[in-house]
Kinemage of the C-alpha trace (Angstrom):
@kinemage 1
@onewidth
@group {chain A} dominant
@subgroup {mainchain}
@vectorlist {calphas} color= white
{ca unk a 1} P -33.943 29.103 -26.263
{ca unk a 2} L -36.668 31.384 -25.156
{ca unk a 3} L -40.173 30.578 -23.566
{ca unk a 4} L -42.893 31.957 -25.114
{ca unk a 5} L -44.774 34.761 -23.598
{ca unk a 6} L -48.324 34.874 -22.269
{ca unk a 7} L -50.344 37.709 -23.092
{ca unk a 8} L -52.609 39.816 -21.109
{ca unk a 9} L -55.346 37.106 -22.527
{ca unk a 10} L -53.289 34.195 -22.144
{ca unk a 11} L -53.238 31.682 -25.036
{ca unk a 12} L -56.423 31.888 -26.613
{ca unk a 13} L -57.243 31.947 -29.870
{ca unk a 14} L -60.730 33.625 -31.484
{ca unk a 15} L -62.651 36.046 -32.374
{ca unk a 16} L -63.794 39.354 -30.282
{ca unk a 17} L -66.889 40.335 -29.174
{ca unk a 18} L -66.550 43.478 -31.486
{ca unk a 19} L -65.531 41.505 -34.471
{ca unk a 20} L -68.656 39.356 -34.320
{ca unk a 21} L -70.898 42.424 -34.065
{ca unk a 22} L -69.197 44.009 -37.421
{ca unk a 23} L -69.291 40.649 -39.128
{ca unk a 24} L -72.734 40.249 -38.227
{ca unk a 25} L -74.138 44.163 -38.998
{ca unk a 26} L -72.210 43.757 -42.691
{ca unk a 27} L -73.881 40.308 -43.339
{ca unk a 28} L -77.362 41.991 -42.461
{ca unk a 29} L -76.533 44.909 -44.864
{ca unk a 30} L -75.518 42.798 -47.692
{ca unk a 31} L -78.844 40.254 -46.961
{ca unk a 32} L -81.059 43.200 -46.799
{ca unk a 33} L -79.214 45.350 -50.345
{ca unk a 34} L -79.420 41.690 -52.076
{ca unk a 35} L -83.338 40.936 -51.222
{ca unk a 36} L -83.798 44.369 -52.047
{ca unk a 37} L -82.432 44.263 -55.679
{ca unk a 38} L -83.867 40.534 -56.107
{ca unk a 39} L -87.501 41.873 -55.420
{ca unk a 40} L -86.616 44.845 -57.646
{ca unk a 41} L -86.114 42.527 -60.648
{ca unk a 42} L -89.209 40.045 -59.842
{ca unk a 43} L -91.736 42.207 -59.674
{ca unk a 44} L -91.393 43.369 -63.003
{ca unk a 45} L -91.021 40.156 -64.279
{ca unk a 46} L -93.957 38.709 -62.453
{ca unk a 47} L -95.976 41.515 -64.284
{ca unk a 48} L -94.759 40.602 -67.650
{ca unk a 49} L -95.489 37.081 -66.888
{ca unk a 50} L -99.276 38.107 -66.372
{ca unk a 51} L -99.534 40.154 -69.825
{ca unk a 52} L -97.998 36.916 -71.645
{ca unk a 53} L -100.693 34.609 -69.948
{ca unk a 54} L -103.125 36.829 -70.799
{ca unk a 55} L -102.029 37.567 -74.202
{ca unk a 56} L -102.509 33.702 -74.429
{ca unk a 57} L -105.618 32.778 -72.860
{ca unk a 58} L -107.113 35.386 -75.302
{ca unk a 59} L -105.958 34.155 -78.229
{ca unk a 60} L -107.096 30.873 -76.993
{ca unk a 61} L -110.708 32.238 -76.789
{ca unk a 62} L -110.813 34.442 -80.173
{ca unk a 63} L -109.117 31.590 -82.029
{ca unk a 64} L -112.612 29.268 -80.762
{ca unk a 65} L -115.158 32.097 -81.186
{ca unk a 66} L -113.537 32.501 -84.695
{ca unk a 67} L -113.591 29.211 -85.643
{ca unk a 68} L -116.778 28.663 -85.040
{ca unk a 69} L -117.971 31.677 -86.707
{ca unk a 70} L -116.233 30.870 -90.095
{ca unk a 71} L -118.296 27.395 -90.084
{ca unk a 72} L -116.096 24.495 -88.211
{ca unk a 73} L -118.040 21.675 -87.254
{ca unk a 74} L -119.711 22.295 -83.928
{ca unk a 75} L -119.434 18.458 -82.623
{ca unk a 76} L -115.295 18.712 -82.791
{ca unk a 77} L -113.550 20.810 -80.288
{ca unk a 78} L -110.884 21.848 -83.048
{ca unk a 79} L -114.041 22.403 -85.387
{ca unk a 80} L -113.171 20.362 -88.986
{ca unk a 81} L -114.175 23.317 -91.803
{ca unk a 82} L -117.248 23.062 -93.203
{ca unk a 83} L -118.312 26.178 -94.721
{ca unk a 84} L -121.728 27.523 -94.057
{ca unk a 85} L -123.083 25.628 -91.241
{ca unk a 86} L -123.526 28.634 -89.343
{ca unk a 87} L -126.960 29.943 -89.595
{ca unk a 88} L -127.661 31.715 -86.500
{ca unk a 89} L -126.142 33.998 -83.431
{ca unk a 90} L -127.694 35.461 -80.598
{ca unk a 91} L -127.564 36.546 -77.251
{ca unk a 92} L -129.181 35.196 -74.470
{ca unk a 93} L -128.908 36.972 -70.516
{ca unk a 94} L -125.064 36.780 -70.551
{ca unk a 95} L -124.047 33.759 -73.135
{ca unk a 96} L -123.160 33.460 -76.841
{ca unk a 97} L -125.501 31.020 -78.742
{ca unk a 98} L -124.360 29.602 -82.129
{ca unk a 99} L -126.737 27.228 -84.060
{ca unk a 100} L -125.471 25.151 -86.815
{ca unk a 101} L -127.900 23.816 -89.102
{ca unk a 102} L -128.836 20.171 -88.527
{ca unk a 103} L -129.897 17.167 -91.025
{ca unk a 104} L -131.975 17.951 -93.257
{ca unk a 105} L -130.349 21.322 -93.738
{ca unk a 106} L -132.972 24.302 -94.452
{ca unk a 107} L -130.517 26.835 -93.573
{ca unk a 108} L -132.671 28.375 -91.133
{ca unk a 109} L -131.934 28.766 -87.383
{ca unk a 110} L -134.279 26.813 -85.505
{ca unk a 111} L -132.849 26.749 -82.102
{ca unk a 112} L -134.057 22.971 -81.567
{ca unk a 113} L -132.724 19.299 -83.137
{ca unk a 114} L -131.876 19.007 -85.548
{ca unk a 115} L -129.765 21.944 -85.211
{ca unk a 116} L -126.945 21.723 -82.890
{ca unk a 117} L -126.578 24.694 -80.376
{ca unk a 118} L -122.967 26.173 -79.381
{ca unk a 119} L -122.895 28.119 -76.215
{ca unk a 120} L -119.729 30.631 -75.122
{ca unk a 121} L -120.399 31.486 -70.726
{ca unk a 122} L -118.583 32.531 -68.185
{ca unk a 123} L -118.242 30.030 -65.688
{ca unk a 124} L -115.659 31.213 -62.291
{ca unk a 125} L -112.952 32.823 -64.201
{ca unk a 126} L -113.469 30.452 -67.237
{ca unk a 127} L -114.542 30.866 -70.881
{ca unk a 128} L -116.490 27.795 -71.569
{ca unk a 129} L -117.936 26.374 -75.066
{ca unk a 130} L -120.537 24.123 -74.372
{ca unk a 131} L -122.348 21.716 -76.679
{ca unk a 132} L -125.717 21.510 -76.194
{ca unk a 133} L -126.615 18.012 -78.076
{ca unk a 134} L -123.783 15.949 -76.080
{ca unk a 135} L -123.545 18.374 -73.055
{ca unk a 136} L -119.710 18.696 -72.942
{ca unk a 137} L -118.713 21.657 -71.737
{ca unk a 138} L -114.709 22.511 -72.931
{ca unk a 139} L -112.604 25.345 -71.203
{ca unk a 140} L -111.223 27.462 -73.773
{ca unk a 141} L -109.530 30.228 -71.659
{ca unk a 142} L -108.823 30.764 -68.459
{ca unk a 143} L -108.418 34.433 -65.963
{ca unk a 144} L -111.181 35.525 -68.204
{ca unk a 145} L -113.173 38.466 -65.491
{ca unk a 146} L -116.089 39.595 -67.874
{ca unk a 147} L -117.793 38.762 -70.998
{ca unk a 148} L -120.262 41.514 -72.160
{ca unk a 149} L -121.869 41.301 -75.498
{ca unk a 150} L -123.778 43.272 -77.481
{ca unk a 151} L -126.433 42.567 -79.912
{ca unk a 152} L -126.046 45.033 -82.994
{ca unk a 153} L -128.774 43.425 -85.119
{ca unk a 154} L -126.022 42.968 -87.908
{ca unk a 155} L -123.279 41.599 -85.379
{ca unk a 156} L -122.709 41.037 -82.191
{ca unk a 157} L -120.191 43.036 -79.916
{ca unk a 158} L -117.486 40.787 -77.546
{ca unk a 159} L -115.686 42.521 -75.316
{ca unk a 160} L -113.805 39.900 -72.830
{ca unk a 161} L -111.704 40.976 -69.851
{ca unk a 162} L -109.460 39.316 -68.092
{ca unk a 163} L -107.360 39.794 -65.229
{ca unk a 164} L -104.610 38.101 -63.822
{ca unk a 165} L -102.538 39.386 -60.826
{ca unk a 166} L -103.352 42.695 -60.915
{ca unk a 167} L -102.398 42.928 -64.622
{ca unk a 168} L -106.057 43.377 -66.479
{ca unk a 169} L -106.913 43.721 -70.280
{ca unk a 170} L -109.680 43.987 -72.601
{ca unk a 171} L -110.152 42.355 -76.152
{ca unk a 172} L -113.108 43.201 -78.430
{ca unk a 173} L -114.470 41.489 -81.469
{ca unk a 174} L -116.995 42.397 -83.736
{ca unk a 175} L -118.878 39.290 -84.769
{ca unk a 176} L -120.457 39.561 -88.098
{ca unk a 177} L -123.637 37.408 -87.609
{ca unk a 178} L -124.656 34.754 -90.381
């Protein structure tokens, strides 16, 4: 039978002072590669992410502005079809006014009850369609930056901007007026 022998060491058992250092310098190289590449792929995708929001909150705010220029009823946020209510656009400072002809109808824009009034502002970063008989004012888009608009005599020229993390884009309707 033979007795085991003792090393230089003796009998214990573990890890080096060296092989912790390499251990740990790999592990910070593979951290450091893998944040790398996962910042690499979501900053693209945050990007994209923007453009789609955007790409929504402006169809969101031509879908309204259409709607109500094709003669939806001005008292329903979805606007119930009712052709030729419109009889009236115009600009005022920085606002889109709509005016829908009231009861009795004399198909005249009057500005005043009985006509209802439809306003389109810029309130923060919102696109806002406010009633003027009840007073309700309804967000229709959101990350909008700018509405400029343009009074042609025949139409009236929308250009809306918005922005969303760094990612910005213009839309631009002409508005055939009634």
């Amino acid at each position: 039978m033979s007795l085991p022998t003792k090393s230089r060491h003796g009998n214990r058992a573990g890890f080096t002072m060296v092989e912790f250092t390499a251990v740990g310098a790999v592990l910070t190289v593979v951290v450091v590669a893998t944040s790398a590449i996962w910042t690499g792929l979501l900053k693209p995708m945050r990007g994209s992410v923007a453009q789609l929001r955007i790409a929504q909150e402006a169809r969101l705010a031509t879908e309204s502005i259409l709607r109500d220029f094709s003669g939806s009823d001005p008292s329903q946020r979805l606007g119930t079809k009712t052709g030729g209510r419109l009889v009236g656009a115009r600009v005022v400072n920085s606002e889109l006014q709509l005016c829908f002809d009231g009861s009795p109808k004399n198909a005249t824009a009057d500005w005043a009850l009985p006509d209802s009034t439809i306003t389109y502002t810029v309130t923060g970063n919102r696109l806002e369609r406010i009633d003027n008989i009840t007073g309700n004012a309804i967000p229709i888009a959101a990350d909008v930056d700018a509405m400029l608009l343009k009074d042609t005599g025949a139409s009236i020229e929308l250009q809306l901007t918005f922005e969303r993390r760094q990612v910005r884009q213009q839309y631009e309707l002409s508005l055939e007026k009634p």
